[in-house]
Residue, then its C-alpha position, 0 to 999 in steps of 0.5 A: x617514848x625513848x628512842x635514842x640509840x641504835x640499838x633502840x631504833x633498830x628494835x623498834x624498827x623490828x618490833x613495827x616492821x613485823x607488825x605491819x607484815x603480821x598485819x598484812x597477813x591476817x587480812x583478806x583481799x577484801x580489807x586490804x582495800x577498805x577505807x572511809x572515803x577519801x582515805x588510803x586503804x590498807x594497800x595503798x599505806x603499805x604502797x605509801x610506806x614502800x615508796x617511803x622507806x626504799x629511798x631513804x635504805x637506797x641513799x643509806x647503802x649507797x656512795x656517801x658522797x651522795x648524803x654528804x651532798x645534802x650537807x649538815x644539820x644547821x638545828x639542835x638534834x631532835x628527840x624522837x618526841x620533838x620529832x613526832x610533834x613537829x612532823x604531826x603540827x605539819x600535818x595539821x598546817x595541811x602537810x601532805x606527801x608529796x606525788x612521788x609517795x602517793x599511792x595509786x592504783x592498787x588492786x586486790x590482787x597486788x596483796x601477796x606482791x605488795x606484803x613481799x615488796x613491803x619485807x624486801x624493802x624494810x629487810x633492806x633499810x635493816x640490812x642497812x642500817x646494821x652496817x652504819x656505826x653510832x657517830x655517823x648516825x648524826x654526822x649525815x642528813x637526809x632530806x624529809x619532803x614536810x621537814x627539810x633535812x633530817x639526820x639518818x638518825x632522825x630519819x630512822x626514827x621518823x620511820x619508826x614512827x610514820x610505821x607505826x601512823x600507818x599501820x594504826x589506819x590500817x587496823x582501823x579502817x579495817x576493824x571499822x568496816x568489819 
């Protein structure tokens, strides 16, 4: 896949963002808490994402100063294919996320909070980005708790792509046991 630019993150961005609402939406009470054992169900992924993408638009918004802290990127650029293959061998090597991004507690009830947090969250990342110009995309880092430090554009196409990985659970867990 080629994802490079920011135009071209940014309509991904979209594309799988309104997917995971569109999905949220047309599911009940019920499938939002489906999944095999052990897994996460569908509202503990979208909880997952939250955690996962409110940071990443909060340091993105915030003083500079504060990404420049985590210093420059000291490798080649990564592609998004390079990208997605590395962050899935860390998964195979036994990478989990990390306690602050595990999900918890999550009740039938907290559908409707959860798809709302989920829009305020991503509307925020996009809001962001918007106001971040193509060169600085690669000038600043942001750390990846599995992959060390990122470029914000690494990281917005890392969150193209971890979406999408958890938006493909939620649809089968759900298909599965329907």
């Amino acid at each position: 896949m080629t994802i490079d630019t920011k135009s071209e993150i940014t309509e991904n961005l979209h594309t799988i963002f309104n997917e995971v609402v569109e999905f949220l939406h047309n599911i009940t009470e019920q499938q939002f808490m489906q999944a095999p054992d052990g897994k996460w169900s569908s509202g503990q992924q979208v909880l997952h994402l939250i955690r996962s993408i409110k940071p990443i638009a909060m340091l993105m918004q915030g003083d500079i100063a504060q990404i420049e802290a985590f210093g420059k990127l000291k490798r080649a650029p990564w592609d998004y294919d390079t990208l997605v293959h590395n962050y899935l061998n860390a998964l195979k090597a036994g990478g989990k996320a990390p306690k602050p991004f595990e999900p918890k507690g999550v009740k039938p009830e907290d559908k409707e909070a959860l798809t709302q947090k989920f829009v305020e969250v991503k509307d925020t990342l996009m809001n962001t980005l918007e106001q971040w110009d193509e060169d600085k995309l690669n000038q600043y880092c942001i750390p990846h708790p599995l992959l060390g430090n990122f470029s914000v554009r690494e990281m917005m196409m890392f969150t193209v792509y971890h979406t999408g990985h958890h938006l493909r659970f939620m649809k089968a867990y759900t298909e599965v046991a329907a």
